[in-house]
C-alpha positions as CSV (number, residue, x, y, z in Angstrom):
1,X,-206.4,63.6,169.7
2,X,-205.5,63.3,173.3
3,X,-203.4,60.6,172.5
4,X,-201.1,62.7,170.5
5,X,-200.5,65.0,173.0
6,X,-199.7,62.5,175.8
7,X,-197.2,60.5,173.7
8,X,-194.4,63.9,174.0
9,X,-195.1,63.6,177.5
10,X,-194.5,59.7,177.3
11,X,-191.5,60.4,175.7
12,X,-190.0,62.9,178.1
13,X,-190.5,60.8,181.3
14,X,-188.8,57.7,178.8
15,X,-185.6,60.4,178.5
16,X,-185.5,61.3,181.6
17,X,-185.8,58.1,183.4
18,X,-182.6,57.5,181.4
19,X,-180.6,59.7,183.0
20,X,-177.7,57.3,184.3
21,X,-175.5,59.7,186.4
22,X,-176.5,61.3,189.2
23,X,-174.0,64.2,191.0
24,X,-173.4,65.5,194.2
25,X,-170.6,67.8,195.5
26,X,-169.8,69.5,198.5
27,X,-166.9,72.0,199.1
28,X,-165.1,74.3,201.5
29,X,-167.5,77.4,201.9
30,X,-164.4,79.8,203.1
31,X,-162.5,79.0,200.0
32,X,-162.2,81.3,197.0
33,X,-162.0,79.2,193.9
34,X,-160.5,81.7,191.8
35,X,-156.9,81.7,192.1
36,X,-156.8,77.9,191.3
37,X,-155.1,77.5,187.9
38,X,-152.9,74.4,187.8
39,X,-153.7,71.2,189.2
40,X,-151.8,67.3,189.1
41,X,-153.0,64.0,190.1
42,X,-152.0,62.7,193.3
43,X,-150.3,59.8,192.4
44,X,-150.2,58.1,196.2
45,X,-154.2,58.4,196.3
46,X,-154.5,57.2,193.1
47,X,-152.5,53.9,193.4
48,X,-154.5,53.0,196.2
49,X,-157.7,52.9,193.9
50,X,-158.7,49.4,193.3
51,X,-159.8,49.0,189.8
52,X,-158.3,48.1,186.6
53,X,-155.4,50.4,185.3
54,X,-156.9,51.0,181.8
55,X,-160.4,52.0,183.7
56,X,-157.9,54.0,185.6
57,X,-156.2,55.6,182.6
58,X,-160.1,56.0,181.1
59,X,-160.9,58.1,184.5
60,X,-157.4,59.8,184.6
61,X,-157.8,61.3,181.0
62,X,-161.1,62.0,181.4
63,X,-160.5,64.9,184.2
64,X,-157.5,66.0,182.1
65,X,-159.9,66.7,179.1
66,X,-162.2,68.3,181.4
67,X,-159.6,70.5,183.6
68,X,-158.0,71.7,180.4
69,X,-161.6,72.6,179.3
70,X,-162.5,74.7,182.0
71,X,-158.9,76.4,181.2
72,X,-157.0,74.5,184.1
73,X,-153.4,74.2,182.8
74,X,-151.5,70.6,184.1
75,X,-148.5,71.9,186.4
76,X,-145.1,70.1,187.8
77,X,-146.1,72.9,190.7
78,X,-149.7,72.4,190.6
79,X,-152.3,74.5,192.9
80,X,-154.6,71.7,193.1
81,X,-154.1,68.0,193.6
82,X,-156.7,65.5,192.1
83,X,-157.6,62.1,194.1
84,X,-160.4,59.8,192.8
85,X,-161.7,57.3,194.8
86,X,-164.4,54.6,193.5
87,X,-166.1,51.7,195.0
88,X,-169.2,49.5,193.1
89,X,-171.6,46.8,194.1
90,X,-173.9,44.5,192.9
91,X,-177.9,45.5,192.2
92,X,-180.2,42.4,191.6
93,X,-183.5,43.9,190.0
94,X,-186.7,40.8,190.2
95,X,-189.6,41.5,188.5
96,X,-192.6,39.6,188.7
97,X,-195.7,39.6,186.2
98,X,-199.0,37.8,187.0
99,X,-201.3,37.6,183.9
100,X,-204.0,36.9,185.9
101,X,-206.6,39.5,185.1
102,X,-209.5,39.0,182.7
103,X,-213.4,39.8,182.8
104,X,-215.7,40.2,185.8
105,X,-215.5,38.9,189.1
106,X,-214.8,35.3,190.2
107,X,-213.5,31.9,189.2
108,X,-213.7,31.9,185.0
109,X,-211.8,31.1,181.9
110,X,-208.6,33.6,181.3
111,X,-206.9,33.6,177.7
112,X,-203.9,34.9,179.2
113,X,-203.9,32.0,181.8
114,X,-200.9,29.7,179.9
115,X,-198.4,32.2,181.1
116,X,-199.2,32.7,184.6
117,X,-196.7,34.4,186.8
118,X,-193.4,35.2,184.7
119,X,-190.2,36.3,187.2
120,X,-187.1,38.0,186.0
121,X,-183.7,38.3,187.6
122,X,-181.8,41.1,185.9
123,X,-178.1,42.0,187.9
124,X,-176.2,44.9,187.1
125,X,-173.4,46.7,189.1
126,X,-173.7,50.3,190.0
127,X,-170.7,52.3,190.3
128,X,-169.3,55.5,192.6
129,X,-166.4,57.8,191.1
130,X,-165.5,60.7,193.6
131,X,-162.8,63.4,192.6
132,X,-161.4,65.4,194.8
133,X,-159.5,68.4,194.5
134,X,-156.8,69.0,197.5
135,X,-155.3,72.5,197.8
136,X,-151.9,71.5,197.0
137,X,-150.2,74.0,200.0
138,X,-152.4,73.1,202.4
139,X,-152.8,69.6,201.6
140,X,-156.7,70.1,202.7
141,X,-159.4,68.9,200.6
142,X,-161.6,72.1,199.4
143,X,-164.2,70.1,196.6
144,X,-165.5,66.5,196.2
145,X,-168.0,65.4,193.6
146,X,-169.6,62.5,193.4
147,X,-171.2,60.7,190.7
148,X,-173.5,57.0,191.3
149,X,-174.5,55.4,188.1
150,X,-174.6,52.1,186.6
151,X,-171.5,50.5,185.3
152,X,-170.7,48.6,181.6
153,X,-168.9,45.3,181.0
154,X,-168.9,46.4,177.1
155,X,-165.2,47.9,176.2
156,X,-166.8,49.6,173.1
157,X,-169.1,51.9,176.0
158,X,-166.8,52.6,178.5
159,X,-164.6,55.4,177.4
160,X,-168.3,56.8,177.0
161,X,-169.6,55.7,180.4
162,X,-166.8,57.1,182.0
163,X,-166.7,60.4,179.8
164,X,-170.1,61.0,181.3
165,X,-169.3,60.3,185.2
166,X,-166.4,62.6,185.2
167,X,-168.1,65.3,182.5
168,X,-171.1,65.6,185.2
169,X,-169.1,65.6,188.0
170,X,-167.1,68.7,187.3
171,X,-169.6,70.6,185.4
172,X,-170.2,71.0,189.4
173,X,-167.1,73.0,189.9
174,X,-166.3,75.5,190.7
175,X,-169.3,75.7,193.5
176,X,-171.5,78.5,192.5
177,X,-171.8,80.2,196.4
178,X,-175.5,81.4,197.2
């Protein structure tokens, strides 16, 4: 019976060990966030980012969906201006397994012994979107989120992957003062 009861647990530290994004923002504290309404991209920060154009275009409609969500209307004569930034780099995971355990104590005859120590080398490339939102009079920066996760090669998962960076990001804004 106790079995049962620690699969659910099992199964919630699988989920959440999933988790692929992880956030962070930080903000102007002497701001007040409500009169922002409009907001366009700024187009010279955003040509400066060095990745692909179509991952470009993925992020860039992203934060429009998003914006327009959280009733942000896309302005000629914006209130805020949107920068992203992003930079990656490689993570090589090794894993070593030694099936060397067996009964008792001492030199003896292990079943498991054919496979011996078993390495792996996984790589993947983790990934770092910021947004920033610039108070478009001021030209002063007054939010940035950041989101770290790991990044896909497969075109059929990116618009997803990248759907979830920016989604988690500005479910961050606006800051929620203490």
């Amino acid at each position: 019976m106790k079995t049962f009861k620690l699969i659910p647990v099992f199964l919630l530290l699988i989920l959440a060990s999933c988790s692929t994004v992880s956030v962070y923002s930080d903000y102007d504290k002497n701001v007040d966030f409500a009169p922002y309404k409009t907001y366009a991209f700024f187009k010279a920060g955003i040509d400066k980012v060095e990745i692909s154009d179509l991952d470009k275009r993925r992020i860039l409609h992203a934060i429009d969906q998003q914006m327009q969500a959280k009733g942000f209307t896309k302005s000629e004569n914006p209130d805020l201006l949107v920068n992203i930034f992003t930079k990656s780099r490689e993570q090589v995971n090794v894993n070593q397994f030694s099936a060397g355990w067996g009964y008792g104590w001492g030199w003896g005859w292990n079943p498991y012994m054919m496979y011996g120590n078993q390495t792996s080398v996984s790589t993947s490339t983790e990934g770092t979107l910021y947004i920033d939102l610039i108070d478009a009079k001021k030209k002063e920066m007054i939010w940035q989120g950041e989101g770290i996760g790991n990044l896909t090669k497969n075109v059929d998962k990116k618009d997803e992957k990248v759907n979830e960076f920016v989604s988690k990001i500005l479910a961050q804004y606006p800051p929620v003062k203490k």
